[in-house]
SETIMI-783861 format. One line per field, with one value per residue (C-alpha): residue in one letter; x, y, z. Coordinates in steps of 0.2 Angstrom, whole numbers, always signed. Each point is the difference from the previous one (the first is absolute). Layout:
N
res: c(A / ...) .
px: c(X / ...) .
py: c(Y / ...) .
pz: c(Z / ...) .
***
This chain:
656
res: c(X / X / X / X / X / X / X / X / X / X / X / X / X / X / X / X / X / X / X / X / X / X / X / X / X / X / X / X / X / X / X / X / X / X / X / X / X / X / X / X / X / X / X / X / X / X / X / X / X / X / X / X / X / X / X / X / X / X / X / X / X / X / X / X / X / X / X / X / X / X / X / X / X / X / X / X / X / X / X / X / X / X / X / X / X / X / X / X / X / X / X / X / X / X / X / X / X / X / X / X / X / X / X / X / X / X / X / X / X / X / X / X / X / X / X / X / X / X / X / X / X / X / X / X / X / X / X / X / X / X / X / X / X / X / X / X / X / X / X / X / X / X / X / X / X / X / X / X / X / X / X / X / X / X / X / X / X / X / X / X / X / X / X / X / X / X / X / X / X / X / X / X / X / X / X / X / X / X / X / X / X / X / X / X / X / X / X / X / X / X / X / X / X / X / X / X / X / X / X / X / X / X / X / X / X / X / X / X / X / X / X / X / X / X / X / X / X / X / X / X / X / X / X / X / X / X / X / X / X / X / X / X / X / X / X / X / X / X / X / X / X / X / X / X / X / X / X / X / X / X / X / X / X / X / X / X / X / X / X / X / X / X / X / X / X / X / X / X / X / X / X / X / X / X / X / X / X / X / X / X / X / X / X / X / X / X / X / X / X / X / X / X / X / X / X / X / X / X / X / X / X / X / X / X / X / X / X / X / X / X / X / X / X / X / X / X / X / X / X / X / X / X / X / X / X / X / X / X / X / X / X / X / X / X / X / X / X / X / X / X / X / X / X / X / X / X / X / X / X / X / X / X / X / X / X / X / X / X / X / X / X / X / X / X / X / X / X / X / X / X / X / X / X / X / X / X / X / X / X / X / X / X / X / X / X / X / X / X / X / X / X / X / X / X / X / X / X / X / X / X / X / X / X / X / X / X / X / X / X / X / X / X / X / X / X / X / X / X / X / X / X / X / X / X / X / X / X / X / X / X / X / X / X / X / X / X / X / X / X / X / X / X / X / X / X / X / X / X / X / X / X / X / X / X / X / X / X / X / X / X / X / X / X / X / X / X / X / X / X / X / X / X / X / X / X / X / X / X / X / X / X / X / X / X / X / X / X / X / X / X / X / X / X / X / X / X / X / X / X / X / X / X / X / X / X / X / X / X / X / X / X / X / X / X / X / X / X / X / X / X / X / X / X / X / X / X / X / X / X / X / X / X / X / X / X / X / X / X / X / X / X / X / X / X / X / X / X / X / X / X / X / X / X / X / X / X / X / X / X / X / X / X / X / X / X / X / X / X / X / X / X / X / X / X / X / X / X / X / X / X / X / X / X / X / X / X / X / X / X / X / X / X / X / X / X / X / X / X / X / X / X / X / X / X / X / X / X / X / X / X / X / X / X / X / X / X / X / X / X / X / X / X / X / X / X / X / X / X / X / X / X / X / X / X / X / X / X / X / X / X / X / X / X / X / X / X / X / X / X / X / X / X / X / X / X / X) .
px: c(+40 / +15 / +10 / +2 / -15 / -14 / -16 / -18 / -6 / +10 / -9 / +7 / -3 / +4 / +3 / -1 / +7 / -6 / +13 / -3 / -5 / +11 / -9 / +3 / -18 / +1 / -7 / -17 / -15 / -20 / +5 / +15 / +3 / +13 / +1 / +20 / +5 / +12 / -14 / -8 / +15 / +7 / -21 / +4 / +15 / -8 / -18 / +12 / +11 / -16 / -11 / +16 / +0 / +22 / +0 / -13 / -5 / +2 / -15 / +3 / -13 / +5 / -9 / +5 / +0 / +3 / +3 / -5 / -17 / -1 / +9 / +13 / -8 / +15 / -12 / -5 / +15 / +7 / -16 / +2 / +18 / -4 / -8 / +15 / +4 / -6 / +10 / -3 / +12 / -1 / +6 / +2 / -1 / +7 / +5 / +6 / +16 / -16 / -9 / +15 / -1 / -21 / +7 / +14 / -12 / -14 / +16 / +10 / -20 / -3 / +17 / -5 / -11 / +10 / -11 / +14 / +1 / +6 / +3 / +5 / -4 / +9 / +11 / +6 / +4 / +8 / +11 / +6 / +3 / +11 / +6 / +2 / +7 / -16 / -4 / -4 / -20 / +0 / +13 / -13 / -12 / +11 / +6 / -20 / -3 / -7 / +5 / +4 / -3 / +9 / -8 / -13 / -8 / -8 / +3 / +7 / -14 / -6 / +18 / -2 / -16 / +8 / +13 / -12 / -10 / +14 / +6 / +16 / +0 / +17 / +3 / +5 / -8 / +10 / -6 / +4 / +12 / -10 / -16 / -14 / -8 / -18 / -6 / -10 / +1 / -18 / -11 / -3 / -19 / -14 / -4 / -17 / -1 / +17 / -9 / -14 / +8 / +5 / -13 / -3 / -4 / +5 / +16 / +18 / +17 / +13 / +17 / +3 / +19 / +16 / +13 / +5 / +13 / +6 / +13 / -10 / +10 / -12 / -11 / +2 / -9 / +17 / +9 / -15 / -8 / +13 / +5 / -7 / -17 / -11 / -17 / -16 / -8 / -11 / -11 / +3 / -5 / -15 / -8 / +1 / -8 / -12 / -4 / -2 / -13 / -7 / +0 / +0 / -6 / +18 / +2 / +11 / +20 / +15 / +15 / +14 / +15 / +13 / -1 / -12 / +7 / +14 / -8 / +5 / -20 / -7 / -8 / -5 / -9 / -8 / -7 / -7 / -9 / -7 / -6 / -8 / -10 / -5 / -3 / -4 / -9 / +10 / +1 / +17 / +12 / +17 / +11 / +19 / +17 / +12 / +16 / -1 / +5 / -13 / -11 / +12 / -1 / -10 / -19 / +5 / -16 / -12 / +0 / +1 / -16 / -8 / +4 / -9 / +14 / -5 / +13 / +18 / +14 / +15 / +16 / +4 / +11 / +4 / -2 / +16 / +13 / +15 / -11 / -3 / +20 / +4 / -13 / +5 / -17 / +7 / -16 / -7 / +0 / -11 / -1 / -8 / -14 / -14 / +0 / -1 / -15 / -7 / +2 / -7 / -15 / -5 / +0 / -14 / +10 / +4 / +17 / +9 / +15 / +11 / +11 / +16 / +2 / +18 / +12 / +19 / -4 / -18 / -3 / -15 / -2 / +6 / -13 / -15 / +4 / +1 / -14 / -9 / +9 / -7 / -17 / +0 / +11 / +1 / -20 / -3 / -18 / +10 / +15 / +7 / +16 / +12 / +14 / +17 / +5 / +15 / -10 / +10 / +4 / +2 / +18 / -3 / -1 / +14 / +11 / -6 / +5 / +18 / +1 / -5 / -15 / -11 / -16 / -18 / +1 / -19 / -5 / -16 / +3 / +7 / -19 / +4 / -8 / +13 / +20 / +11 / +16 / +8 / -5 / +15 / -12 / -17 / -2 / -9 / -13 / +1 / +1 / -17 / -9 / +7 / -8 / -18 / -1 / +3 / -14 / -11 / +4 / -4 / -17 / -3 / -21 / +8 / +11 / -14 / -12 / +14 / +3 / -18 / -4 / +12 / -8 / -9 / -18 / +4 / +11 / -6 / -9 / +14 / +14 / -11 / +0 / +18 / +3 / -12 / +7 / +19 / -4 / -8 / +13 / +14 / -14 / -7 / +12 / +14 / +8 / +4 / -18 / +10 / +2 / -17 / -20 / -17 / -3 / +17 / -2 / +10 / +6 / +1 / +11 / +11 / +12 / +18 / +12 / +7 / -15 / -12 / -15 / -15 / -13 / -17 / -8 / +18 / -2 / -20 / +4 / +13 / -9 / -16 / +12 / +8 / -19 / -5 / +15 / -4 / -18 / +1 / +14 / -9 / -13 / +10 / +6 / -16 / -3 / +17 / -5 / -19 / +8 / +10 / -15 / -10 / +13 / +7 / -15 / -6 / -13 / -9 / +4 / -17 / +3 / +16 / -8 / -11 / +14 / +8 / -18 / -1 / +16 / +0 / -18 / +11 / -11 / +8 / -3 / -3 / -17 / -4 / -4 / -16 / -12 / -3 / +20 / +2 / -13 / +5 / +18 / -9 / -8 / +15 / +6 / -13 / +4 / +16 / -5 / -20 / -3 / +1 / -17 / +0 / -4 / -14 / +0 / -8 / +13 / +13 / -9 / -2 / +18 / +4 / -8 / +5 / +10 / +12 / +3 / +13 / -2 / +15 / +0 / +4 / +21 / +6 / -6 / +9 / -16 / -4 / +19 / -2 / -16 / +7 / +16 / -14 / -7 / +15 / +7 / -16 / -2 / +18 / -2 / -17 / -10 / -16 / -11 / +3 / -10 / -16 / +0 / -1 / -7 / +15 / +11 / -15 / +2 / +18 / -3 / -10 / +11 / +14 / -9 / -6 / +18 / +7 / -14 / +3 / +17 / -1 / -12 / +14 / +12 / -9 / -6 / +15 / -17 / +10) .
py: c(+194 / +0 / -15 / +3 / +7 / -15 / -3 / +2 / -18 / -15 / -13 / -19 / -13 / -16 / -11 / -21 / -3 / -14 / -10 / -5 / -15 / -10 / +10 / +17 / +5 / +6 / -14 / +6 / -10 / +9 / -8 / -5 / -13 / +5 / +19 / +8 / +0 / +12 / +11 / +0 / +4 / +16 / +6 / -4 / +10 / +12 / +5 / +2 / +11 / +11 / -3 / +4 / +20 / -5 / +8 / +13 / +15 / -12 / -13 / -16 / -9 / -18 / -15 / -18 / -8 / -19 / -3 / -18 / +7 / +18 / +11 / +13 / +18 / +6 / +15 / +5 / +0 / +12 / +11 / +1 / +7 / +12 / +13 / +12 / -4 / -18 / -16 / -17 / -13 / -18 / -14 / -17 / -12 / -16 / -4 / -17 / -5 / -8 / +16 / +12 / +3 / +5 / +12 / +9 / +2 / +11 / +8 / +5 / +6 / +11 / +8 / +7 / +10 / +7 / -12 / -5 / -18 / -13 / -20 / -11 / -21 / -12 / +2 / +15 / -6 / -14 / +6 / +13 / -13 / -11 / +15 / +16 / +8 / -5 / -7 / +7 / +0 / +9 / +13 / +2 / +5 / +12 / +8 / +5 / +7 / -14 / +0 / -18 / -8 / -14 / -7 / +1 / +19 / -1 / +13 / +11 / +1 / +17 / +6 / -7 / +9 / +18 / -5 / -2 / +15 / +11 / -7 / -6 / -17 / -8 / -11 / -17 / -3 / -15 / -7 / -18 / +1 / +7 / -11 / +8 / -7 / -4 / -3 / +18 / +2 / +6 / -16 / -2 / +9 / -6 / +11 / -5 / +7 / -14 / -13 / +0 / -7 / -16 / -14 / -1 / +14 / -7 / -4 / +10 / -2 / +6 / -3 / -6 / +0 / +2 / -10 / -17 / -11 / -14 / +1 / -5 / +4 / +4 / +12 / +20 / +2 / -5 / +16 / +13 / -1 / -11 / -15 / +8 / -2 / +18 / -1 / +12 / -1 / -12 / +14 / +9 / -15 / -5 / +17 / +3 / -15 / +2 / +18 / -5 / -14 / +16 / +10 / -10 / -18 / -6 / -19 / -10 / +6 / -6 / +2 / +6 / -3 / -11 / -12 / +2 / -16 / +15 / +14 / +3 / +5 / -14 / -8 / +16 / +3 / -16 / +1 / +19 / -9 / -13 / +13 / +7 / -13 / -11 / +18 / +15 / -12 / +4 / -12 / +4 / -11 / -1 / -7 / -2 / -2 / -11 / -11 / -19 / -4 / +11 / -13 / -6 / +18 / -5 / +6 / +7 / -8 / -3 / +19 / +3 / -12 / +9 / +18 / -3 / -4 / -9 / -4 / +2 / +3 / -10 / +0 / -16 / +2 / -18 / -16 / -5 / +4 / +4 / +14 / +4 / +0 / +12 / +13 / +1 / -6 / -11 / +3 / -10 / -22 / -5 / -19 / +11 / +7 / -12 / +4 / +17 / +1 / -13 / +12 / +12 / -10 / -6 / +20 / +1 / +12 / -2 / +0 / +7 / -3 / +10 / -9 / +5 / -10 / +4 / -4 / -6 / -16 / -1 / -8 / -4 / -17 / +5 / +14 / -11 / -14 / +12 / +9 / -17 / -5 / +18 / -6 / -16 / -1 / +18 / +5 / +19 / +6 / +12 / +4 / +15 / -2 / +11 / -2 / +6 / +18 / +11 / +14 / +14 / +3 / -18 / -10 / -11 / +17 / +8 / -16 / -3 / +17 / -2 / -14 / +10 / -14 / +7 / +6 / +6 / +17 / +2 / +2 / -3 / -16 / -1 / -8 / -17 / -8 / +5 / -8 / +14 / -8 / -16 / -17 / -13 / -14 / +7 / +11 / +14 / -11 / -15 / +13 / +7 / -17 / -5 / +14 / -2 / -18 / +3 / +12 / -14 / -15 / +8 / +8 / -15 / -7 / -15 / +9 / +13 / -12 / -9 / +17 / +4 / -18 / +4 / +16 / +4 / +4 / +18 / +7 / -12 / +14 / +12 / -12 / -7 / +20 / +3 / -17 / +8 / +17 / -6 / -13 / +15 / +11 / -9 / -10 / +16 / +12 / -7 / +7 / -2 / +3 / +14 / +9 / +0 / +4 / +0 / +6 / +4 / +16 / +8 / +17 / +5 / +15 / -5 / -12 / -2 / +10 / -16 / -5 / +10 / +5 / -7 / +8 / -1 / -15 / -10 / +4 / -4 / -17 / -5 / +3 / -10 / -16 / +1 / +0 / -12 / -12 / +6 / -5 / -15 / -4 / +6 / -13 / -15 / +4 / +3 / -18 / -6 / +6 / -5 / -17 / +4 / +7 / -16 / -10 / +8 / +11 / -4 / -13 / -6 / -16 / -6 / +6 / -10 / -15 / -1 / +2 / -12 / -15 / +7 / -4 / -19 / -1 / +6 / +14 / +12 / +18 / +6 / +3 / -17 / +0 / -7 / +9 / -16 / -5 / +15 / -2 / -17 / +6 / +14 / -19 / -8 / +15 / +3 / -19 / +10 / +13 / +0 / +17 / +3 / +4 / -8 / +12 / -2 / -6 / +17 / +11 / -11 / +4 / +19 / +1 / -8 / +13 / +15 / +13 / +8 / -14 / -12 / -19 / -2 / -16 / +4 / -2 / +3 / +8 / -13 / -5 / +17 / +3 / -18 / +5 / +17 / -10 / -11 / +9 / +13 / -15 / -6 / +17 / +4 / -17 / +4 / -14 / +13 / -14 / +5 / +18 / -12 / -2 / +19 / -6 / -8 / +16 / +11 / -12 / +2 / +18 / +2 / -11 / +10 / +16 / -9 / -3 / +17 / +8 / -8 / +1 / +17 / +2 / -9 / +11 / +17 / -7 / -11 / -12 / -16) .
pz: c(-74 / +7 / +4 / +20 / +3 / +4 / -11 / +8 / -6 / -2 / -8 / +2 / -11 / +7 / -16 / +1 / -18 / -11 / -11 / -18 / -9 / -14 / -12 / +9 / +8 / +17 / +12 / +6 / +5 / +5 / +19 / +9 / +11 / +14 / +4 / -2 / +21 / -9 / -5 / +19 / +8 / -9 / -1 / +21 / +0 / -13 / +10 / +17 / -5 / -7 / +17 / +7 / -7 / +1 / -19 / +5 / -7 / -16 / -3 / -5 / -13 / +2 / -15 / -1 / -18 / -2 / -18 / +4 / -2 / -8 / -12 / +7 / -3 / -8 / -8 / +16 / +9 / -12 / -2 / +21 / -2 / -9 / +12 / +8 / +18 / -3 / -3 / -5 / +10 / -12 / +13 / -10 / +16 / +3 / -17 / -5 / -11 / -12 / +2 / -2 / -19 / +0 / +17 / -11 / -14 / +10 / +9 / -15 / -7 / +13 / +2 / -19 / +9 / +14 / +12 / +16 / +2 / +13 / -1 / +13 / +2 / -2 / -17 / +5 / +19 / -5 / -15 / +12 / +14 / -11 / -10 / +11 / -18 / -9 / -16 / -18 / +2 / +17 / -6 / -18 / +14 / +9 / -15 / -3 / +14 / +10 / +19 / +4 / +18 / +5 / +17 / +13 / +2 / +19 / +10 / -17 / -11 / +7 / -3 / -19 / -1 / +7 / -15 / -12 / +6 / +0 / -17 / +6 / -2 / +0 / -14 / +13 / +17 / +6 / +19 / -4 / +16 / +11 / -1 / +12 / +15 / -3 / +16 / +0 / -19 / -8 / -7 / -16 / -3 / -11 / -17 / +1 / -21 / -5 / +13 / -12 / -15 / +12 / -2 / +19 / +9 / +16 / -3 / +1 / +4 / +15 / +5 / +17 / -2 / -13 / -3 / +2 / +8 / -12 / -13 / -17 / -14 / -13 / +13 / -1 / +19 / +9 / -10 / -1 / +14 / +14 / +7 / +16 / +4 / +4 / +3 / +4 / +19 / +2 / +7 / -18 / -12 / +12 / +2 / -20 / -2 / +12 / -9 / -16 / +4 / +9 / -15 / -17 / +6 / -3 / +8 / -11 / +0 / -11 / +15 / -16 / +13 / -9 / +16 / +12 / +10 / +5 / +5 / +17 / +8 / -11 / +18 / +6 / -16 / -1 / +16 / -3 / -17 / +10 / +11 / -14 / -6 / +17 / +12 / -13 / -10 / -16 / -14 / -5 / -13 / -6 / -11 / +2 / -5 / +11 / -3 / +0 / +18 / +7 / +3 / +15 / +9 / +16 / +0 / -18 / -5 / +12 / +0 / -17 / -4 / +15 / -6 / -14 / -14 / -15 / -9 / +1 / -17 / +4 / -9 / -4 / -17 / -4 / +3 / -4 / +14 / -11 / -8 / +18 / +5 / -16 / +4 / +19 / +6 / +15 / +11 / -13 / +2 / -14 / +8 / +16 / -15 / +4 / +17 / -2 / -11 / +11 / +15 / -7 / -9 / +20 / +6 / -12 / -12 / -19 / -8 / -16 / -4 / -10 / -11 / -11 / -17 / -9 / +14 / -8 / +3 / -7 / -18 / -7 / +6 / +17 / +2 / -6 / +13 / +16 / -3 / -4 / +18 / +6 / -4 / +5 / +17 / +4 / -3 / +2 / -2 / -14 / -8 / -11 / -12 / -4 / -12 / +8 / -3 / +4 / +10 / +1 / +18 / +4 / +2 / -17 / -11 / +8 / +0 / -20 / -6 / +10 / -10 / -17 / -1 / -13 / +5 / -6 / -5 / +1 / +20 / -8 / -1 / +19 / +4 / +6 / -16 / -13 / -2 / +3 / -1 / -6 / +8 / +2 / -5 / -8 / -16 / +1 / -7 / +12 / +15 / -5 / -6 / +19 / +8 / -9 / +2 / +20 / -2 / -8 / +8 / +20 / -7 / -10 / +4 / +8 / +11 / +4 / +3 / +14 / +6 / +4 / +8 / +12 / +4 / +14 / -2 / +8 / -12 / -15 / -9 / +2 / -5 / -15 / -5 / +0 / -10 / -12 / -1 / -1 / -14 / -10 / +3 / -9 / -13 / -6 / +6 / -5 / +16 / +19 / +10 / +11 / -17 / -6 / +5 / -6 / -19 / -7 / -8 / -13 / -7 / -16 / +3 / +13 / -10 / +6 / -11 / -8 / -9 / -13 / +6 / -10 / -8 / +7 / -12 / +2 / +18 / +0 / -9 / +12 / +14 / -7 / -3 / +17 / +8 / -9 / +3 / +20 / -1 / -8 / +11 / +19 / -11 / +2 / +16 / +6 / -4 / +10 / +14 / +1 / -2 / +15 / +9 / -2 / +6 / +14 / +7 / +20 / +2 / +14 / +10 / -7 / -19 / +2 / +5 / -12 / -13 / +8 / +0 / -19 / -4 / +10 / -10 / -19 / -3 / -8 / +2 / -15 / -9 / +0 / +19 / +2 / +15 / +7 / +1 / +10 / +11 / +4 / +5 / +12 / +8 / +2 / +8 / +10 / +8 / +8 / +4 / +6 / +4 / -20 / -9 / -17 / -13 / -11 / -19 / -2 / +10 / -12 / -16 / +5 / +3 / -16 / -9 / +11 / -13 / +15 / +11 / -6 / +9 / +16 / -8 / -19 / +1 / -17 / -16 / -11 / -8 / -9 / -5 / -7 / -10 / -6 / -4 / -13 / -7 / -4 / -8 / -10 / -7 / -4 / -10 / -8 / +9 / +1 / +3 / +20 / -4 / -2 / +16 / +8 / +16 / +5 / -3 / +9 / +15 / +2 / -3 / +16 / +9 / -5 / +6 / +17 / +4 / -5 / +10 / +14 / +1 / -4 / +16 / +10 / -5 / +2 / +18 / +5 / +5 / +10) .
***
């Protein structure tokens, strides 16, 4: 076919790459968690430009593929460029610095087979924004054949696509001086076949604007995408939310904008959302992203409790206001910290915070006390760590490599939970031990159990959740919760070039020892967190009464509990408040014995760690004369199952 003349079909694979693990496997989980914006957008852009007919007579085939959540069909993108006057266009989208090296693998693999390929993100944007000459990994690319865009692609993507149709693409397409106005652009679009692989149906992402006003140091935003703030109409983000409910049941959003605190609509869009929910009748929700001082911005959060948001991201960074100065974050006031989280606790909407760990001035010692201050001044219902990293395309990178500071080779390792340059005060080491135990400490049970009494009984369930699922994600996943899903899964055959690939038993008996570790540790976290639960769960006024007489009484709660105890604490409840009917000994007694209903009144599960505890040690030290009494162990056995059913039944129906 010849080189000007246009193909008949232009297939377009929208590509979300992965990144790989420390032992080289390609990060892939049987469901995700947050769906790539990235990926809805360029779909948007992709499924316009085809409804369009602007490349006509040439039809576009347009797939999305997160690799979050399912392999790249390298086979089948080469067996669909095969066919004369057909092409296949491979567009690896929003690509990370930490996802970079898994991007240039499946780049560099297709280009063996003559398959065209694209990449643009944020590692490519920002290299080219603080090095318009490049830099030896982008230029590896280019030498292979792989087309390179640097910037934002509304308003050019059908040009791209003619390109790519008429196999001319150029080898750089550089727009990051000429960002595009979104205020018409296409909104991102729904796959309905990637939405799938998410763990909630319901939920999907959208960018209401670009760009960001402050000055951080370590941020990329500011040099990709502007200082200047550009955002879609109002009119645009509310009718694509209204159509999606419409169309896939979609009610719960994740706002992506860096700041939504400084999007210039954000009234006019809050007032369309809470016509949404209080005239139309839909039960839509949000979560956002905004800046510390956003709190101040008058009606801010009136209307953003009333628009339905549920929980708002907030850059905090430090605690400590030198590490604040030297990162540029002058917004921030960390003696204003309280306040804020306060503010925002009132409005009825939950706050995590994120929080950097590696600053100059941070040492070991100093990181354990502020996040110890974090937790006990500060209180955020959540908290993610990140340990301080050099992103290319931010002012630290391109001030450290003036400097001839050296750096990380591996971008791999440009994930926020790996060292990737020297720390004045912490080894390598210390940095890491430093990031873990901040991880620890905030999602230890006691501060979980704090967190979750100062929960509101609305959003208990769904902040008791995300406790859980963070705390598992770096327990058992050994990883930031934004990086992993549910069931990590792992290919044999898809090893990074820098390791061997294993056999099929090696590979078999590795993957039965890392299961095993996850089960037994999802076990003992499963534990944790039914302690939690018991602790921390909504009771009635009445159930905590009676709590109360028991405990003036010195009943404890635990098996010991006699049914006549409790019935006299319902008595001397009853004498404050008259309309309560006394339950029956019998009503108490079935209630004891019920196998899915756990007591309101049971608080701890202390008792049957104790007993475990016991007899692990008896039998460890050979005192067998407990296994002459199996009676005991059966009872703690259905005890043990009673609680886990129960808990499981609260889980399963979020039951208050």
């Amino acid at each position: 076919m010849n080189a000007s003349e246009p193909c008949s079909v232009l297939h377009v694979y929208l590509i979300k790459p992965s990144k790989y693990d420390d032992d080289g496997y390609v990060i892939r989980h049987w469901r995700g968690i947050v769906p790539s914006n990235t990926l809805a957008c360029l779909y948007g852009l992709t499924e316009e430009v085809r409804e369009s007919g602007l490349l006509a007579p040439v039809e576009i085939k347009a797939y999305a593929v997160d690799e979050t959540v399912a392999k790249v069909p390298v086979r089948r993108m080469v067996r669909a460029h095969r066919p004369p006057k057909e092409r296949v266009l491979a567009c690896l989208v929003g690509v990370q610095s930490n996802q970079f090296a898994r991007a240039a693998d499946i780049a560099l693999e297709l280009r063996k087979h003559g398959v065209a390929v694209m990449i643009g993100g944020f590692h490519v944007s920002g290299m080219l924004a603080m090095f318009p000459e490049g830099s030896p990994e982008i230029r590896q690319l280019m030498d292979a054949g792989v087309t390179v865009v640097a910037g934002e692609v509304e308003g050019r993507w059908a040009d791209l696509l003619r390109d790519a149709a008429m196999d001319r693409l150029q080898p750089l397409y550089r727009f990051l001086d000429d960002l595009p106005d979104l205020w018409e652009a296409p909104a991102p679009r729904v796959h309905t076949a990637v939405l799938r692989r998410f763990l909630s149906a319901d939920y999907a992402t959208i960018d209401c604007s670009r760009g960001c006003p402050f000055r951080c140091t370590f941020c990329t935003i500011i040099n990709v995408q502007g200082r200047k703030m550009r955002c879609r109409s109002p009119e645009c983000v509310l009718a694509t939310i209204r159509q999606r409910y419409r169309d896939h049941g979609i009610r719960v959003y994740f706002f992506t904008d860096d700041n939504f605190a400084r999007n210039p609509v954000w009234e006019q869009i809050f007032d369309g959302l809470i016509a949404l929910r209080e005239q139309e009748g839909l039960p839509v929700e949000f979560l956002m992203q905004v800046d510390v001082a956003a709190y101040r911005i008058p009606r801010f959060l009136e209307k953003a409790a009333r628009a339905g948001c549920t929980q708002v991201f907030i850059g905090m960074e430090s605690v400590n206001p030198r590490n604040l100065k030297e990162a540029g974050k002058t917004q921030n006031r960390a003696e204003d910290y309280g306040r804020m989280i306060e503010a925002w606790r009132a409005a009825g909407i939950r706050t995590h915070v994120g929080y950097i760990i590696g600053f100059p001035d941070d040492t070991e010692e100093s990181v354990r006390e502020d996040v110890q201050r974090l937790i006990r001044e500060v209180q955020p219902d959540q908290a993610s760590f990140f340990m301080m990293v050099p992103l290319p395309g931010s002012q630290d990178h391109r001030r450290l490599v003036d400097e001839g500071v050296p750096l990380d080779a591996d971008y791999n390792n440009y994930d926020s939970c790996h060292a990737c340059m020297r720390h004045p005060h912490m080894s390598a080491e210390a940095w890491r031990r430093a990031y873990e135990q901040a991880w620890r400490e905030f999602y230890s049970v006691e501060n979980m159990k704090a967190i979750l009494a100062r929960a509101h009984p609305r959003y208990y369930w769904d902040l008791f959740l995300n406790l859980f699922w963070y705390k598992h994600a770096v327990v058992n996943e050994g990883s930031h919760p934004m990086l992993t899903g549910i069931f990590r899964l792992k290919d044999r055959t898809t090893r990074r070039a820098l390791f061997p690939r294993e056999g099929r038993l090696r590979h078999a008996l590795r993957r039965t020892r890392e299961l095993a570790r996850y089960l037994a540790g999802f076990v003992r976290l499963a534990l944790e967190m039914e302690e939690v639960w018991l602790a921390t769960r909504p009771r009635s006024e009445v159930e905590k009464r009676v709590m109360e007489e028991l405990a003036r009484m010195g009943v404890g709660l635990k098996r010991g509990l006699r049914i006549a105890d409790l019935q006299a604490a319902y008595q001397r409840v009853k004498a404050q408040l008259p309309s309560l009917e006394v339950p029956s000994r019998v009503q108490l007694a079935w209630a004891r014995i019920s196998l899915w209903r756990v007591s309101q009144l049971r608080q701890t599960r202390l008792d049957l760690t104790r007993f475990w505890l016991r007899l692990r040690w008896r039998l460890r030290y050979r005192r067998t004369k407990v296994l002459t009494r199996p009676h005991e162990i059966a009872w703690n056995v259905l005890r043990e199952f009673r609680l886990a059913a129960g808990f499981l039944l609260a889980l399963l129906t979020r039951a208050l």
